[in-house]
KEKOLDREN-405410 format. One line per 3 residues: their letters; for each residue x, y, z of C-alpha. Coordinates in pm, whole numbers, plus 50000, padded with zeros to 5 digits. Example, Ala and Ser with C-alpha at 12.3 -4.5 7.8 and 13.67 -1.06 7.14 Angstrom:
as = 51230:49550:50780; 51367:49894:50714
//
This chain:
xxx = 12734:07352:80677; 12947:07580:80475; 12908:07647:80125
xxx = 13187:07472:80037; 13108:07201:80201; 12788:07152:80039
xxx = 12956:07198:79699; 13191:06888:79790; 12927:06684:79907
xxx = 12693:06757:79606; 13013:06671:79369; 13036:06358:79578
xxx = 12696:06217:79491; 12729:06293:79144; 13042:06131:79116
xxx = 12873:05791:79247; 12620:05877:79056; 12744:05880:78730
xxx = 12955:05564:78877; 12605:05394:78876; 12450:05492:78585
xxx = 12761:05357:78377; 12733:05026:78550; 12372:04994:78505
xxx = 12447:05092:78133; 12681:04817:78096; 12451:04553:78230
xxx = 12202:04700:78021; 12415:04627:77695; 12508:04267:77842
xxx = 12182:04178:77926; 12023:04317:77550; 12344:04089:77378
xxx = 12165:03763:77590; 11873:03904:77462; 11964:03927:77115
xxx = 12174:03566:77127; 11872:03428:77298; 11611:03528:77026
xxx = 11804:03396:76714; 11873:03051:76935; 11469:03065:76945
xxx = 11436:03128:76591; 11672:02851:76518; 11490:02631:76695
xxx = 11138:02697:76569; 11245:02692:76224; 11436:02334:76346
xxx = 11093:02198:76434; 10869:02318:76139; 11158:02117:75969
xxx = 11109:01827:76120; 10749:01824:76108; 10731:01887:75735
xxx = 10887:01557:75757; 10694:01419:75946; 10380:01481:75731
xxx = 10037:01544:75847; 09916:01435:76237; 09572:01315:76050
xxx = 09668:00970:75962; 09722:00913:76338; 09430:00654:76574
xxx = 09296:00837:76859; 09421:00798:77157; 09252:00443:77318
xx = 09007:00671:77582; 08804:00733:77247
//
């Protein structure tokens, strides 16, 4: 294989290369946005349900269950 040749087929893999890399970059960034959009949904709903069971008031007052 001639020099050139090898030169080609080296620029060749680099170019898919670098074709890869950006796409796996660009999930990357996608995926770290569901992240992000996923945590604060989380958060929301925690903080939702500490809400609701300050309402609620304490579990204490409750019977046990009938197995007791």
């Amino acid at each position: 294989m001639s020099l050139e040749m090898r030169i080609t087929e080296l620029e060749t893999r680099l170019a898919f290369q670098d074709d890869t890399i950006q796409a796996l970059n660009d999930e990357l960034v996608a995926q770290q946005r569901l992240i992000e959009r996923l945590q604060l949904q989380v958060e929301a709903l925690a903080k939702r349900q500490q809400e609701l069971l300050d309402e609620l008031g304490p579990a204490e007052d409750e019977a046990p269950p009938p197995h007791y």
